[in-house]
C-alpha positions in Angstrom: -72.1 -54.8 71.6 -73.1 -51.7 72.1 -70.8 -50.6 74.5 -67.7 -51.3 73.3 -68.6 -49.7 70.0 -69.6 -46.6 72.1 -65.8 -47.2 74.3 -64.9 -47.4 70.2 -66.3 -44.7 68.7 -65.4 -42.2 72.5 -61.7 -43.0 71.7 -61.8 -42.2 68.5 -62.8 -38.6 69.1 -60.4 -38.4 72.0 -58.1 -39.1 69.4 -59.1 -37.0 67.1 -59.4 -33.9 69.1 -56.2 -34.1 71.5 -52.5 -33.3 70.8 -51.0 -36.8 71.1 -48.5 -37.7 74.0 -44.8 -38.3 73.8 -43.9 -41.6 74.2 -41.5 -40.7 76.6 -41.7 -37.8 78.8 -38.9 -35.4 77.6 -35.9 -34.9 80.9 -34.6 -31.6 81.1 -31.2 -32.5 79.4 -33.2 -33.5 76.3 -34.8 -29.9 75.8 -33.2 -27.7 72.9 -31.5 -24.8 75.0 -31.6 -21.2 73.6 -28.1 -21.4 72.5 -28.7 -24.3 70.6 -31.5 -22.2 69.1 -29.7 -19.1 68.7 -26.7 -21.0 66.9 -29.7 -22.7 64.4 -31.0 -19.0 63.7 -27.3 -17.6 63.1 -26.4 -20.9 61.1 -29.7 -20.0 58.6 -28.6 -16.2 57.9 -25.6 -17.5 57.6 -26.3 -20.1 55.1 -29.3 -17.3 53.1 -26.3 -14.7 53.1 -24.0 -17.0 51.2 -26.4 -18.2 48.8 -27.3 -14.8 47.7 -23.8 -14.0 47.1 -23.4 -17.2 45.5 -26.2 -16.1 43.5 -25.0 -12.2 43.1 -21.3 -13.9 42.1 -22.8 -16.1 38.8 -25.5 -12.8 37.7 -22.2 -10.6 38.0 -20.0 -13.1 35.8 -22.9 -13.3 33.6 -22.3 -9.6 32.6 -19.5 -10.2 31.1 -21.0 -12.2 27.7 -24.1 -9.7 27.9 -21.1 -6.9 28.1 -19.7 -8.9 25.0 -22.8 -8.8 23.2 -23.5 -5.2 23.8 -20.4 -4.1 22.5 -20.6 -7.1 19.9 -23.4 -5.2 18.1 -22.2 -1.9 17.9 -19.6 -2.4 15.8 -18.8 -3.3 12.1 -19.5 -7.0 11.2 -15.5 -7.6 10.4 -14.8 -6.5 14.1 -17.7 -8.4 16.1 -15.7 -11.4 17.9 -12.3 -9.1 18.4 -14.8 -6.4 20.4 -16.3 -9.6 22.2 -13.2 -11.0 22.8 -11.4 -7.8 24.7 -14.6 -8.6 27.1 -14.3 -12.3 27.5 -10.5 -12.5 27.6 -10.8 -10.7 31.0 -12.4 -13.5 32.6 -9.1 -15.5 32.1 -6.8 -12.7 32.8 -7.7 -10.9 35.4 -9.6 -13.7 36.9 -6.5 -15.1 37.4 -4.6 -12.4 38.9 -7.0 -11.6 41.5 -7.0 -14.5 42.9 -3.5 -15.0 43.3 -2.4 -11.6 44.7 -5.0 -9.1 43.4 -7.7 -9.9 46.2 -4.5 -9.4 48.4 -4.2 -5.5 47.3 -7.6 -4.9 47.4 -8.9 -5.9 50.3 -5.8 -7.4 52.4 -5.0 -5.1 56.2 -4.7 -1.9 54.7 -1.3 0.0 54.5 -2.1 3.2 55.9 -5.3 3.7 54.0 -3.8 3.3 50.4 -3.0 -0.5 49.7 -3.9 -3.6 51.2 -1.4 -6.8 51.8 -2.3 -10.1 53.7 0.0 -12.9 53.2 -3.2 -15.2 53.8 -4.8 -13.8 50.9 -2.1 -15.1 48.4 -3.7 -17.7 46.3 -6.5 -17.8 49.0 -4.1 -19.9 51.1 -5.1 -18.8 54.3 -8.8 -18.7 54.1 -9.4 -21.9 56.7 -9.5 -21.2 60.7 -9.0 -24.5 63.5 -12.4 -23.9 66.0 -11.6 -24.8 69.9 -13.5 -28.0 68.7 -10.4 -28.8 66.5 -12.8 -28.8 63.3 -11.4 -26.3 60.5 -13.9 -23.5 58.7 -13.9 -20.7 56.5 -13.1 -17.6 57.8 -15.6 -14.6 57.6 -15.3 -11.5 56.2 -14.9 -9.2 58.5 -18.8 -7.4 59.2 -20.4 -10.0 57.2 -22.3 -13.3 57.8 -20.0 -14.9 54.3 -17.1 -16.8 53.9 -13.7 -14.9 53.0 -13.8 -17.0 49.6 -17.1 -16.1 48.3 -16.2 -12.1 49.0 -13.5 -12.7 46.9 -15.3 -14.8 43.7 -18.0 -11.9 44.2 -15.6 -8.8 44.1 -13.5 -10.1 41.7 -16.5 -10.1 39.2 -16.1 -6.6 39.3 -11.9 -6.7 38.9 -13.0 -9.1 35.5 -16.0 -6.1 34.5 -14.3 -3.1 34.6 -11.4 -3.5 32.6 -13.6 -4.7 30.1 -15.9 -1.8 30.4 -12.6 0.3 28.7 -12.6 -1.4 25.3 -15.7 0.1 24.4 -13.5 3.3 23.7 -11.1 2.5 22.0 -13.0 -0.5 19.8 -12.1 -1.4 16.1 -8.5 -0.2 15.9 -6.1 -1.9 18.9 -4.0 -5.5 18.7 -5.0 -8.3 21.1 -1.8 -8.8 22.7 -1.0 -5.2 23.8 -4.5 -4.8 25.0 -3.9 -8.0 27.3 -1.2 -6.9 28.6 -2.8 -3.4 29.5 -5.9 -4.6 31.4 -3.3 -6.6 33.5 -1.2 -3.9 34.1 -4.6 -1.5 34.8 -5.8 -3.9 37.6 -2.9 -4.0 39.3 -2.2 -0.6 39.4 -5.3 1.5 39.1 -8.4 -0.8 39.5 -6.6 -2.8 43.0 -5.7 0.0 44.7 -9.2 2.4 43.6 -10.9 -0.5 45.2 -9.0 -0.6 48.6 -9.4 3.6 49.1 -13.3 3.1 48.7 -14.4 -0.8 49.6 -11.4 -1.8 52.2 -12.5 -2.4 55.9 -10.8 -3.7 58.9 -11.2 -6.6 61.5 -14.0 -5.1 62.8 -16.1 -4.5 59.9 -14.8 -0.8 59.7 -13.8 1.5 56.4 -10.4 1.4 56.0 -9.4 2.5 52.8 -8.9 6.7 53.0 -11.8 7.8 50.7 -14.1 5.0 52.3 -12.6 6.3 56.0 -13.6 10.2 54.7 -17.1 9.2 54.7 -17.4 8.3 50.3 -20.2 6.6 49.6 -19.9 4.4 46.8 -22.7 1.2 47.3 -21.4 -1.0 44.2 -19.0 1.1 42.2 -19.8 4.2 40.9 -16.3 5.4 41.7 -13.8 2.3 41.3 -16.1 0.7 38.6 -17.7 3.3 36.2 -16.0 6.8 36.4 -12.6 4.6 36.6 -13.9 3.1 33.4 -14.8 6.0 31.8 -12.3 8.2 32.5 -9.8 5.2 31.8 -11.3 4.9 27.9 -11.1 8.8 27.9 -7.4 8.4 28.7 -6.9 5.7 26.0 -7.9 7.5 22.7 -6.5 11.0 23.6 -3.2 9.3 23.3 -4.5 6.7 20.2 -5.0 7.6 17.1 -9.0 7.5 16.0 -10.7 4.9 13.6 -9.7 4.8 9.8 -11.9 7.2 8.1 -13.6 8.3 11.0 -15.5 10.8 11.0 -15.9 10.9 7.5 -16.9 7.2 7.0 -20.1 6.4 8.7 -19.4 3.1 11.3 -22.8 1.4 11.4 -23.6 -1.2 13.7 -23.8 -4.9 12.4 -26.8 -6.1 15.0 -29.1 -4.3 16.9 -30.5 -7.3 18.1 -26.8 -8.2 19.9 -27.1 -5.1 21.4 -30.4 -5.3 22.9 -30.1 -8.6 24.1 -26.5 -7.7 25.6 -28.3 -5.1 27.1 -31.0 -7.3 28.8 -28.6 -9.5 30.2 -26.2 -6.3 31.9 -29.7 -5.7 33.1 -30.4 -8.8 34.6 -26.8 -9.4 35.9 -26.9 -5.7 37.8 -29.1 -7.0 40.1 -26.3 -8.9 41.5 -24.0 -6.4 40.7 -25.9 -3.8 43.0 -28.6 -6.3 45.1 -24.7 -8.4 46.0 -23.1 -5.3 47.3 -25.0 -5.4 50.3 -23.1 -8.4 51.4 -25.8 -10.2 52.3 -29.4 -11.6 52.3 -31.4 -8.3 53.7 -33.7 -5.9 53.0 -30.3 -3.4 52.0 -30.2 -5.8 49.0 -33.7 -5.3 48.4 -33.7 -1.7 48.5 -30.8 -1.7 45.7 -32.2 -3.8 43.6 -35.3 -1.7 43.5 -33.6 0.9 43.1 -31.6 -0.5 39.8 -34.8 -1.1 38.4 -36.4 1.7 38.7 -33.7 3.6 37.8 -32.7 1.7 34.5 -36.2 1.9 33.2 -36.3 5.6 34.0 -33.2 6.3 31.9 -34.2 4.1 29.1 -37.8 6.3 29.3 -35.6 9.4 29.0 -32.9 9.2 26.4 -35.8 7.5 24.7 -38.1 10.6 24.6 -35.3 13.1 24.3 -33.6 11.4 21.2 -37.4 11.1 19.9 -37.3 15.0 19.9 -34.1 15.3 18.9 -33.7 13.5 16.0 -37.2 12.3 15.3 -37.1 8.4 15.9 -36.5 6.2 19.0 -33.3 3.9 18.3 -33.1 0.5 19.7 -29.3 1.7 19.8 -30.4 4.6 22.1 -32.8 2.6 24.2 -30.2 0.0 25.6 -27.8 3.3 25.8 -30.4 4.6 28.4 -30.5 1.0 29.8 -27.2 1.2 30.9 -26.5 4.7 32.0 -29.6 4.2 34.1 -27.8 1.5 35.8 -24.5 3.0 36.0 -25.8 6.2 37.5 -27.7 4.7 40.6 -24.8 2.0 40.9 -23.3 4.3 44.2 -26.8 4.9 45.4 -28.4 2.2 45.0 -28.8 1.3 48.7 -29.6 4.4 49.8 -31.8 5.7 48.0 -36.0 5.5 48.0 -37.1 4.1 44.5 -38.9 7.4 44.0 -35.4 9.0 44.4 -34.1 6.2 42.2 -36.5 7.3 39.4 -35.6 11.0 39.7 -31.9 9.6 38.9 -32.7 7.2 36.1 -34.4 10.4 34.7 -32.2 12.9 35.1 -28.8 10.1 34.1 -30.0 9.2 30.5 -31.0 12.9 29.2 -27.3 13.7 30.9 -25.4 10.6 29.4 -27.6 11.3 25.9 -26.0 14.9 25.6 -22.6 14.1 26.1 -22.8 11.8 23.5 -24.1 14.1 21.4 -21.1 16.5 21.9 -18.6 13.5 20.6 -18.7 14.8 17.3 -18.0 18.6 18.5 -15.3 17.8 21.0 -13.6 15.7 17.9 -12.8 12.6 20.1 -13.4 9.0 19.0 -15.2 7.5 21.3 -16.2 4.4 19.6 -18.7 2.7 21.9 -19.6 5.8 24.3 -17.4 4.1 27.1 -16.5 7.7 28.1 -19.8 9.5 27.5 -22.3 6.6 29.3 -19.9 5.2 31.7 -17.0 7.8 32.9 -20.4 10.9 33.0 -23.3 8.6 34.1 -20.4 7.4 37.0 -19.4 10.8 37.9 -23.2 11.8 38.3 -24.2 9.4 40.0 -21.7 9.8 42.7 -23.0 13.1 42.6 -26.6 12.6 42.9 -26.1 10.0 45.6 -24.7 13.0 47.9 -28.0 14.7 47.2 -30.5 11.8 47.2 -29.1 9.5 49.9 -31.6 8.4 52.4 -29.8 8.9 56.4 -32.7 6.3 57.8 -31.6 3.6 54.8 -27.9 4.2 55.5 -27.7 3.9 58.7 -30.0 1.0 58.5 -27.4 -0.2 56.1 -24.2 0.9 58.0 -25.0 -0.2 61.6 -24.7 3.3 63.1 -26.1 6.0 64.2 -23.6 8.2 62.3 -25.1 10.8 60.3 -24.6 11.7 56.8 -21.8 14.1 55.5 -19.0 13.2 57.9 -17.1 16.6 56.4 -19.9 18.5 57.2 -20.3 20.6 60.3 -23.9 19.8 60.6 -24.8 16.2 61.1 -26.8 14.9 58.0 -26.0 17.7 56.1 -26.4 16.7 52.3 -24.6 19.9 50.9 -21.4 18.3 53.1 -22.0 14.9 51.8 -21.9 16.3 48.1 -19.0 17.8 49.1 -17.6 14.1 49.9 -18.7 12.9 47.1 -17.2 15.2 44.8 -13.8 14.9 46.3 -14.0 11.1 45.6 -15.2 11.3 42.2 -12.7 14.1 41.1 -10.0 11.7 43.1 -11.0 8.4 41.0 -11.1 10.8 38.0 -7.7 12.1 38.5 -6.0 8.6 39.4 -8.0 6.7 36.6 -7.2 9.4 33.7 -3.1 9.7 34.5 -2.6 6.3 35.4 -4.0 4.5 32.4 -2.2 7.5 30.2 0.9 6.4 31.2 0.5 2.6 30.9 -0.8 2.9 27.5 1.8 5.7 26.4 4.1 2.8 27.4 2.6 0.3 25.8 1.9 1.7 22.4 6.1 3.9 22.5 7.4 0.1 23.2 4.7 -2.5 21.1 2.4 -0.7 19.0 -1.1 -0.3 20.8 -3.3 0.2 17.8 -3.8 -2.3 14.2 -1.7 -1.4 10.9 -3.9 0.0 8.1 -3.5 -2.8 6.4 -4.8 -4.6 9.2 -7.7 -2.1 10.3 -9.4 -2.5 7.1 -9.7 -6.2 7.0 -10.9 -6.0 10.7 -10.1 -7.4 14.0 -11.7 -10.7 13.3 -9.6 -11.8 10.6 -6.4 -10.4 11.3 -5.6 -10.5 15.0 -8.2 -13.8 15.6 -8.2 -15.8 11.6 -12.2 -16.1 12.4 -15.2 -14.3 11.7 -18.2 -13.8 13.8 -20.7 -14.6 10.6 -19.8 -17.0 8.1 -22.9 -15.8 5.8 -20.9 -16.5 2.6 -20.0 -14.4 -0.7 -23.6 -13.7 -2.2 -24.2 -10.6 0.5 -21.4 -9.1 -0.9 -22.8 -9.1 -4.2 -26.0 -6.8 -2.8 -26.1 -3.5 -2.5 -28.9 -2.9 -0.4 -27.3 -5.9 2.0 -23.4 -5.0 1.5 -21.5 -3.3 4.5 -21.8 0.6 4.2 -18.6 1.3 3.3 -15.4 -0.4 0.5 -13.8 -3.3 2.1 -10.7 -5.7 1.4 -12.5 -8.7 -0.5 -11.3 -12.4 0.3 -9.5 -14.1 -2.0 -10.8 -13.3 -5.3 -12.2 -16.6 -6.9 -10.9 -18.2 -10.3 -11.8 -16.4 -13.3 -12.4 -13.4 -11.9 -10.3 -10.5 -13.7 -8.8 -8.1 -11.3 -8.7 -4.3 -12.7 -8.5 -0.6 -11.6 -10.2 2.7 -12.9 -8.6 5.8 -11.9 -10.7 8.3 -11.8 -8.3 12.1 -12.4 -9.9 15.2 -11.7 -11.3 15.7 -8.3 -8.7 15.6 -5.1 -8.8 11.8 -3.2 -10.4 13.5 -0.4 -13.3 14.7 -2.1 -13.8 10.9 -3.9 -14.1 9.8 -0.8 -16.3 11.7 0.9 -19.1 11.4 -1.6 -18.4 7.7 -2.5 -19.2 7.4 1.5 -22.2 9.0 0.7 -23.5 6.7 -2.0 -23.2 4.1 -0.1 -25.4 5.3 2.8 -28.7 3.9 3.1 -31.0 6.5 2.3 -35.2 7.4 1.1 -34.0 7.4 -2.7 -32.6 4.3 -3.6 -29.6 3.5 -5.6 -29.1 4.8 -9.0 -28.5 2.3 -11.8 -24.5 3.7 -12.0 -24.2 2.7 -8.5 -26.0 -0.6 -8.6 -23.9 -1.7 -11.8 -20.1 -0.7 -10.1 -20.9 -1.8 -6.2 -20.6 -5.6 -6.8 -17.8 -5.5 -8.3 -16.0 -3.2 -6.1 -13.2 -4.5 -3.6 -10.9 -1.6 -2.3 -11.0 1.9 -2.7 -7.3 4.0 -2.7 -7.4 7.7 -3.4 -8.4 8.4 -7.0 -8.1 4.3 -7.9 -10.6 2.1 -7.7 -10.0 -1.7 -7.4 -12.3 -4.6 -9.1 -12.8 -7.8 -9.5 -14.8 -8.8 -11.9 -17.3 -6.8 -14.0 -16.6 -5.4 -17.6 -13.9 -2.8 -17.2 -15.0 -0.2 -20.2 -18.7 -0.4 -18.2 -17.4 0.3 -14.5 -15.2 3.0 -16.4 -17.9 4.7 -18.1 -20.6 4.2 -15.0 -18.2 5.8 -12.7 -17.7 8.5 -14.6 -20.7 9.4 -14.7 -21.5 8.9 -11.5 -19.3 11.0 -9.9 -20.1 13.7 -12.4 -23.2 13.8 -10.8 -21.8 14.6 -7.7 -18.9 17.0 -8.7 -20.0 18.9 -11.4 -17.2 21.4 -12.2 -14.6 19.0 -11.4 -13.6 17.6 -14.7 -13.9 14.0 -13.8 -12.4 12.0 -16.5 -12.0 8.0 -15.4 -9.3 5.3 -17.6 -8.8 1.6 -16.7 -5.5 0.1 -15.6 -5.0 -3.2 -15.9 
């Protein structure tokens, strides 16, 4: 027995201790070849390029609702799902148009440099190749490893964006339907053909578009997305009129919280929006995303700090401010650029973007949302910057070339020459941005009316061009001060039994009413004095020197307003009567 348990146990280890064998010996037909191997390895990039841009494609989209929410929150309650819808209405819009013959302009076999057109690209009709095989695939974009259709759903997050990006300016005070019309006619004519100059290429991977040709660089956008943007909104309320009672009536925010959360998700979805423009799964999408972090937490640090200084408190309102021109300003860079450089630009972007929206009030513009002031100068910097802080070794890692940097430059890798380019691009999307989109909306608003009614301003965007409101929190707010709006508005429909009066108050000029009724109702360290608490409630509508109400005593809001404003304007012989 002890032998074959010994025979036994010998096996065992053999077992245990050598490879095993084959069953059958391989033949030399059976081996995998290198091509075999080499088509595996190209079919696995391939594959990880298009799932990153599958990826980069849903963060992009998912800017647009945090876009919706960041604008959401800035404005007055009565205006919140208008101002979300001019963001979520371009999903639909110009969704649609660039797939059926925007794509086409964009990035179709470029005219001469200035305007692309491919038949194939029409409805993505002629997206599908026949192999030698006889099997049908996708065509590739050309110097890519993705399929023709996935560039498209990717880029034309950023037709859908940018458009929306404009309504920021000119918030609160335009009708729906014009303003659809308008971000259709923009794409088609300023946004599609922006986009071929800078992004276009040819079969063999090449710039084809005539800024992109000079040498621009422009990673995600700076150019065709944000100083397009901002100079587009610029554009738009030099020819509008500005907000009812603006600047005289404060316009507080309804919800910081929209705001910041809006801003986390632009955040978020920037990642694709700058990692994605690499066009694939590499480390040139690793280098921009860094870079968009580092960058956006920089400029949030600095308009932080300097508004701190400045005006003595951090604002959550100037924190997601920084967020975003952090993220705007390394958008063409992002690439290219070390994070250390990256940092230096998120720095340098949000005490920049912070001081030009400080000079809204001196340059007497009405800039509602700071389109202009974060998006049109954090843009324009950037593209700036990017000339002075572009990396060569990351962009021709990034190119494919040996090529240095400033093509315009007699020395090769000259930054000063590739400022130089830069500028020229910037000042070019500057100049086609601003005087296109001042003529479509001089035509739109001479032939439809661009901008609400009174009337209609005052009861808000929600109500009159939607018949919704964003919060349904019911009547009792209205009847507190300290919760109330900031400022007189239209009241719903008065309810039963509720007597509907005036007080007229003669003395003072309208104009000066006004202004220090505004100021009463500002939230301040003192609170409310017993006049104001006693006449607020029962306040619906304020025009000139009358005063509407519903409800209340009329001999007591009479006398309490009286005396109120003889606080206030001593000398003006305020004298108040009730008209029925």
């Amino acid at each position: 027995m002890r032998r074959p348990l010994s025979v036994f146990a010998a096996l065992l280890l053999l077992a245990l201790v050598s490879p095993p064998a084959l069953a059958d010996d391989p033949k030399p037909t059976d081996l995998v070849t290198q091509q075999q191997l080499k088509d595996v390895k190209n079919d696995a990039v391939k594959n990880g390029d298009t799932a990153w841009m599958l990826t980069s494609t849903g963060l992009v989209l998912l800017m647009v609702p945090g876009l919706a929410l960041f604008y959401g929150g800035m404005v007055r309650r009565k205006n919140i799902l208008g101002t979300m819808m001019h963001s979520m209405v371009a999903l639909a819009i110009i969704g649609i148009q660039w797939v059926v013959f925007g794509y086409a302009l964009a990035f179709g076999n470029s005219q001469g440099g200035w305007i692309g057109w491919s038949p194939d690209f029409l409805g993505l009709q002629g997206i599908l190749e026949k192999a030698t095989d006889g099997t049908w695939g996708h065509k590739i974009f050309p110097g890519t490893n993705i399929p023709i259709i996935v560039h498209c759903m990717y880029q034309g997050m950023f037709a859908i964006i940018t458009p929306a990006l404009i309504s920021g300016a000119v918030a609160e005070r335009i009708r729906f339907g014009p303003y659809c019309l308008f971000i259709f006619l923009w794409a088609v004519l300023v946004y599609d053909p922006l986009a071929h100059w800078v992004w276009a290429v040819d079969r063999d991977g090449k710039a084809a578009g005539w800024l992109g040709a000079m040498g621009a660089i422009d990673f995600a956008g700076g150019t065709v997305v944000h100083v397009a943007a901002g100079l587009s909104g610029l554009a738009a309320i030099l020819v509008l009129r500005k907000r009812i009672g603006y600047p005289e009536h404060s316009m507080h925010p309804n919800s910081m919280v929209l705001t910041l959360s809006g801003a986390g998700l632009l955040w978020f979805g920037w990642f694709g929006f700058n990692g994605g423009s690499a066009l694939g799964s590499n480390g040139l999408a690793g280098s921009a995303l860094a870079a968009s972090q580092v960058a956006a937490a920089a400029a949030a640090l600095s308009w932080m700090l300097v508004e701190w200084v400045h005006k003595g408190k951090p604002t959550a309102l100037g924190f997601a401010s920084g967020i975003v021109a952090g993220l705007v300003a390394i958008t063409p860079a992002s690439g290219y650029v070390t994070p250390l450089s990256a940092l230096a630009i998120g720095l340098i972007a949000g005490v920049a973007c912070y001081g030009a929206v400080c000079l809204k009030p001196f340059c007497k513009y009405d800039d509602s949302l700071d389109a202009f002031g974060v998006h049109g100068v954090g843009g324009f910097l950037g593209a700036m910057l990017t000339g002075v802080f572009a990396n060569q070794i990351l962009w021709q890692s990034g190119q494919g070339t040996t090529d240095p940097l400033g093509k315009l430059g007699a020395a090769g890798g000259d930054h000063l020459a590739q400022v130089g380019v830069q500028f020229l691009a910037a000042t070019v999307a500057t100049v086609f941005a601003f005087v296109g989109t001042l003529v479509i909306v001089v035509i739109i608003d001479k032939t439809w009316g661009f901008c609400l009614v009174e009337r209609a301003e005052s009861d808000g965007l929600d109500r009159s061009e939607h018949g919704e409101v964003g919060f349904d929190l019911g009547p009792s707010l209205e009847l507190v001060p300290e919760l109330a709006p900031h400022e007189p508005r239209a009241a719903d429909v008065p309810p039963n039994g509720y007597k509907r009066f005036a007080v007229v108050v003669e003395g003072p000029n309208p104009a000066d009413l006004a202004h220090t009724w505004s100021e009463l109702c500002q939230v301040g360290p003192n609170p409310p004095t017993q006049e104001f608490r006693t006449v607020y409630p029962y306040l619906t509508t304020m025009r000139g020197n009358r005063f509407n109400f519903r409800g209340g005593d009329p001999a007591a809001m009479r006398d309490n307003l009286q005396r109120l404003f003889e606080s206030r304007l001593t000398g003006k012989g305020v004298k108040a009567r009730v008209e029925s």
